[in-house]
C-alpha positions as CSV (number, residue, x, y, z in Angstrom):
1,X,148.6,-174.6,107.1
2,X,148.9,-176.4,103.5
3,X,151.8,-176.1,101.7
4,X,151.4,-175.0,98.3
5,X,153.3,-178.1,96.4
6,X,152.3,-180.3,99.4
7,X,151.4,-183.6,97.7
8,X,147.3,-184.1,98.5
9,X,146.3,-187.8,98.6
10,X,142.6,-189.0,98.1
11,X,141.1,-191.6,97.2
12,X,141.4,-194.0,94.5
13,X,145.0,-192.8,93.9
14,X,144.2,-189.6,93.9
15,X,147.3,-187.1,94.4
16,X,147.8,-183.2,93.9
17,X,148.4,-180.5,95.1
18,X,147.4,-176.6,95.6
19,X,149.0,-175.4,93.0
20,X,148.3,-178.2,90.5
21,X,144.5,-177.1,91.3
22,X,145.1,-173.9,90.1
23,X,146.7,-174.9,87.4
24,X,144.4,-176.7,86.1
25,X,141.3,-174.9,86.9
26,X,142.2,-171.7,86.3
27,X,144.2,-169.4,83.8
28,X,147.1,-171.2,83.9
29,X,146.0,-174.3,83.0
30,X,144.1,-172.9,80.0
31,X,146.3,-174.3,77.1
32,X,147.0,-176.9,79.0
33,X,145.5,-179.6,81.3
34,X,142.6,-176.7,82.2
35,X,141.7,-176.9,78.5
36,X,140.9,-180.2,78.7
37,X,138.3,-179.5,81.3
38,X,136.5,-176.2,80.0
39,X,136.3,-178.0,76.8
40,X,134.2,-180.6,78.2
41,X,131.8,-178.4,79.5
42,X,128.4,-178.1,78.2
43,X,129.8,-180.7,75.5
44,X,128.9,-184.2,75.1
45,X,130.6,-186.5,77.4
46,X,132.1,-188.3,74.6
47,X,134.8,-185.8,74.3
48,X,136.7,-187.2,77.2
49,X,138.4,-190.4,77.0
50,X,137.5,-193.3,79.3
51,X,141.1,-193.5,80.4
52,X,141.3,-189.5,81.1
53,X,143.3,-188.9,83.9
54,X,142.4,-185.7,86.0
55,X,144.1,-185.7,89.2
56,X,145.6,-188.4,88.5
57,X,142.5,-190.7,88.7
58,X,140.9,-192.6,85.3
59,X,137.9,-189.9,85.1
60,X,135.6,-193.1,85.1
61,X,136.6,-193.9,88.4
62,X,135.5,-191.2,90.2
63,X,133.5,-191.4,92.9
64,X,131.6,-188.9,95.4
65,X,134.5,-189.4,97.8
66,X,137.1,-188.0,94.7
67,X,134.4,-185.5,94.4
68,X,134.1,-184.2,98.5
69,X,137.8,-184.7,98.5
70,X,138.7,-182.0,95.6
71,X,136.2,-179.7,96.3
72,X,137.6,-179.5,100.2
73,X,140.5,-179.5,99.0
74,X,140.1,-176.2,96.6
75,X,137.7,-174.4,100.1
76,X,141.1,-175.6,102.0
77,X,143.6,-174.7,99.7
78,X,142.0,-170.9,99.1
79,X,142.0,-170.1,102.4
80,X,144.6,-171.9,104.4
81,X,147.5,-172.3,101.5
82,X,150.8,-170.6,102.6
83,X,150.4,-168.8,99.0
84,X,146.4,-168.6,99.7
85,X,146.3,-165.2,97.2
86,X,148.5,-167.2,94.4
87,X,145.9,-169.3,94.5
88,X,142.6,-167.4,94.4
89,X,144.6,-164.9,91.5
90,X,145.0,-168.1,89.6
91,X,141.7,-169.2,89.7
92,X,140.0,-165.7,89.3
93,X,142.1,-164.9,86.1
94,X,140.6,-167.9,84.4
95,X,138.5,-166.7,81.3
96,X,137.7,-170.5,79.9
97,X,134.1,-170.6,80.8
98,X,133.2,-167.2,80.1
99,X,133.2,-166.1,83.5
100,X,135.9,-165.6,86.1
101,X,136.7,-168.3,88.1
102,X,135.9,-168.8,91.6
103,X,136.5,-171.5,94.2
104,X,132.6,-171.6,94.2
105,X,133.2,-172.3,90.4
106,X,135.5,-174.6,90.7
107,X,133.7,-176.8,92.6
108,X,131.0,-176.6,90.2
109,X,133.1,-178.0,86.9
110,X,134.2,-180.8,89.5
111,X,130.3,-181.7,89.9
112,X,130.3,-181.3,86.1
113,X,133.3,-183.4,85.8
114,X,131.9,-185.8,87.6
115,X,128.4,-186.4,85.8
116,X,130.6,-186.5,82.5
117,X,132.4,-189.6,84.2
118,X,128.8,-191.2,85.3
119,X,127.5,-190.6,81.6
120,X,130.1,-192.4,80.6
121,X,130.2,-195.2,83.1
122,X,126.8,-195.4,81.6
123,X,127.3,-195.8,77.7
124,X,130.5,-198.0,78.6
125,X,128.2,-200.8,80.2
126,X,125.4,-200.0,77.7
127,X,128.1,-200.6,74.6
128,X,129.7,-203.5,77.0
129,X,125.9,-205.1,77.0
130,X,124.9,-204.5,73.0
131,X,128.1,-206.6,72.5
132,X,127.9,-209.0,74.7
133,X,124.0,-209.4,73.3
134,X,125.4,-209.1,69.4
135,X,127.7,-212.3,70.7
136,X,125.0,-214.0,72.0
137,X,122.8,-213.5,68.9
138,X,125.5,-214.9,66.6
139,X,126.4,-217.9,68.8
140,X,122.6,-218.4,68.6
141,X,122.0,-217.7,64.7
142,X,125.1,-220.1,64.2
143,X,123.2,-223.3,66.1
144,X,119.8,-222.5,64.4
145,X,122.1,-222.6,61.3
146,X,124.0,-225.6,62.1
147,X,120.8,-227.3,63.3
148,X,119.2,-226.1,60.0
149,X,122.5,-228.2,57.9
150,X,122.0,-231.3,60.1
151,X,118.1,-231.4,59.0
152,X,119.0,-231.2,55.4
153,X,121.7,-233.6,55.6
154,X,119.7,-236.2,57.6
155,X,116.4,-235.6,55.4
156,X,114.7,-234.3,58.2
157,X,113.6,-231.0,56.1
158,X,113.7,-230.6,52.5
159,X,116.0,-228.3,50.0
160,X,114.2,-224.8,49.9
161,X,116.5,-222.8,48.2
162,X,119.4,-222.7,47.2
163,X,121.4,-221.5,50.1
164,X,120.1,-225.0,51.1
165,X,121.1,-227.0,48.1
166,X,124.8,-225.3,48.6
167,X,124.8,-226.3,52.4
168,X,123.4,-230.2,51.5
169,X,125.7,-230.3,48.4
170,X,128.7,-228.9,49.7
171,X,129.3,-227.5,46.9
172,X,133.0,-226.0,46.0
173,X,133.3,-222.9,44.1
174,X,132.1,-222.9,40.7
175,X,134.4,-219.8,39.5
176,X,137.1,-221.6,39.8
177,X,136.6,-224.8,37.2
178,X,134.7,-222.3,35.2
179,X,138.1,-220.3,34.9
180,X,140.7,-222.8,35.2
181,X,138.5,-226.6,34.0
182,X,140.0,-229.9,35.8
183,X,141.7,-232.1,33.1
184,X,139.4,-234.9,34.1
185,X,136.2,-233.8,35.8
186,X,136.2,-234.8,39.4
187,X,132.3,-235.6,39.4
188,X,132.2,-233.0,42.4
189,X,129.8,-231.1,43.9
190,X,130.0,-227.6,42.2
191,X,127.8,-223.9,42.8
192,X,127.8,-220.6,42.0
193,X,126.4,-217.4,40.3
194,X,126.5,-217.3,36.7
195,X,124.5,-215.5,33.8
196,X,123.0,-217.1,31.3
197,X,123.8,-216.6,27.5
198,X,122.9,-218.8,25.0
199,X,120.9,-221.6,24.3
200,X,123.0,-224.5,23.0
201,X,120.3,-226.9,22.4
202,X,117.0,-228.6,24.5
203,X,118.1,-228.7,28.0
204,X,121.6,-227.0,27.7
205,X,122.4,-223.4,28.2
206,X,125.8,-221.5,28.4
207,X,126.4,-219.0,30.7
208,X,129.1,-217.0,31.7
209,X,131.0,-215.0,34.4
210,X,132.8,-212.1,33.4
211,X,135.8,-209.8,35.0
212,X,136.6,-213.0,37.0
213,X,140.2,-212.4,39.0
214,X,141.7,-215.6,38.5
215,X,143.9,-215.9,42.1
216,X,145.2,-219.5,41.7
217,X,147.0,-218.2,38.9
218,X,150.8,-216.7,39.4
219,X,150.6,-214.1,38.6
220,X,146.9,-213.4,39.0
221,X,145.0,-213.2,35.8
222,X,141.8,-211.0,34.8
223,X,139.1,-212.9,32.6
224,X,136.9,-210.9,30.9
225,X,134.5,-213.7,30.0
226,X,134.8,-217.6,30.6
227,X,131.7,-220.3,30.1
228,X,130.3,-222.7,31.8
229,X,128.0,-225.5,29.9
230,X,124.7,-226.3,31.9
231,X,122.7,-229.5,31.7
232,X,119.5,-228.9,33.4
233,X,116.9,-231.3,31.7
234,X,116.4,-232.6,35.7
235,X,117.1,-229.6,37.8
236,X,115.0,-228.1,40.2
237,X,114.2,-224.8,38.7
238,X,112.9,-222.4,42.1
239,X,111.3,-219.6,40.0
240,X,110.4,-221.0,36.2
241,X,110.6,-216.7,35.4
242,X,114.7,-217.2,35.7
243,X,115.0,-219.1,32.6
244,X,115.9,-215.9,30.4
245,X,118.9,-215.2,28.6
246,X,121.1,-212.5,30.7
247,X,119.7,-213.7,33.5
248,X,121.8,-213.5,36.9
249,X,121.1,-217.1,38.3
250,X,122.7,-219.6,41.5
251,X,123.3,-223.0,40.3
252,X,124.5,-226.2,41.7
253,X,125.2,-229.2,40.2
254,X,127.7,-232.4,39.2
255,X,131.2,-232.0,37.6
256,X,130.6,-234.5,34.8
257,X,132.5,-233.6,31.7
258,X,134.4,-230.7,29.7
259,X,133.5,-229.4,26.6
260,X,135.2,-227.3,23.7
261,X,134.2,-224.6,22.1
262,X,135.4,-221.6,19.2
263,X,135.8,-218.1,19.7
264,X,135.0,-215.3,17.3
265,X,138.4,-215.3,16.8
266,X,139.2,-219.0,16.1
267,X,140.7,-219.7,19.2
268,X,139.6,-223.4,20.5
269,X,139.1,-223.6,24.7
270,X,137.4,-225.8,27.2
271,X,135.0,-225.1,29.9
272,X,133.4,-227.2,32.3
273,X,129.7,-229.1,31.6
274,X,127.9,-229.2,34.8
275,X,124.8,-231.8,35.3
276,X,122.3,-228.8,37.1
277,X,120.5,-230.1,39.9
278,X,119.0,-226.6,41.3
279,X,118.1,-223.1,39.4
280,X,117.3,-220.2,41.6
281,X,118.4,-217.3,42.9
């Protein structure tokens, strides 16, 4: 005879009891544990967590031995439980799944339980594999890439654009000299996105970044415009059709001088002069 509160022990740590069984799969259990379950039914299997304990066992880890184990346990515990009617008026108040529970039912939502765990086996190894594939594709998109910079550096393949020219160049960040100029031009490598906004003369433009969140600055300072002076009489221009005033361009060239300029309202400030060696986009 079983014992009501008699600890059951299955497999993969699997422990209960009669009257835990009821309690979960049948009225009593309806707010509680049990509603974990009935929700799950007919639902997708993403509503349970991988780490879901029913029974006491990580749902995921269910196997058909937790499965033969349970639903013996409920045929055992319905008819040979010292409180055998306790138990069958537990389970055949349940309402949860629109129906009144059964032991015949009960063994049915541990069969569904257990194809929700499968399912999610399933999507667990399938999400482990599409990362493990997104590493492998970044590892492998980082060594064509690094390949790609050795090329360029060792004249192997030629500047195309100018992601290239930035990479061959390493060029530093033009914001920053544009926002806060070197006192003596370092001769450096420099590149960035500017727009262009006035033509100075043959073969220098000025051109501009705007809103520019100066960060080196304490505290941090907002620049609604600042300039930047562009020689470009030898630069590579990718796309001739880029030349236009208020044009969005990439440039990358030498640090070679500063330069000063007026304001509309008389104020005198200095902005770097940079000797282009790429136009493009």
């Amino acid at each position: 005879m079983i014992i009501d509160n008699k600890p059951l022990i299955g497999p993969e740590g699997l422990q209960t009891s009669c009257l835990q069984i009821a309690e979960k799969l049948g009225s009593d259990g309806a707010t509680t544990d049990g509603g974990i379950l009935y929700d799950g039914l007919g639902k997708p299997w993403g509503q349970y967590a991988p780490s879901q304990r029913l029974f006491g066992v990580p749902f995921t880890k269910w196997t058909p031995n937790t499965v033969s184990f349970l639903k013996d346990s409920i045929n055992q515990c319905a008819k040979e439980s010292t409180l055998g009617q306790r138990f069958l008026n537990a389970l055949t108040g349940g309402q949860n799944t629109g129906t009144s529970m059964s032991p015949q039912l009960a063994n049915k939502v541990v069969d569904q339980i257990y194809v929700t765990a499968m399912a999610t086996n399933e999507l667990a190894a399938q999400v482990a594999q599409a990362r493990q594939q997104a590493i492998e594709q970044k590892v492998a998109q980082q060594q064509v890439q690094a390949q790609h910079i050795a090329d360029l550096k060792s004249g192997k393949v030629k500047i195309s654009d100018m992601d290239d020219a930035i990479e061959f160049y390493s060029a530093n960040s033009l914001d920053q000299i544009i926002a806060s100029p070197l006192l003596t031009p370092d001769s450096s490598y420099y590149g960035g996105r500017v727009t262009l906004d006035a033509q100075q003369q043959n073969s220098l433009l000025r051109a501009k970044i705007t809103n520019y969140v100066d960060l080196t600055n304490s505290p941090p300072r907002v620049l609604n415009v600042a300039y930047v002076f562009l020689k470009y009489k030898d630069a590579k221009v990718f796309d001739a059709n880029l030349l236009r005033l208020e044009r969005s361009v990439r440039v990358v060239g030498r640090y070679v001088q500063n330069t000063q300029y007026d304001t509309v309202s008389g104020e005198t400030k200095t902005s770097p002069v940079l000797d282009v060696l790429y136009i493009g986009q």
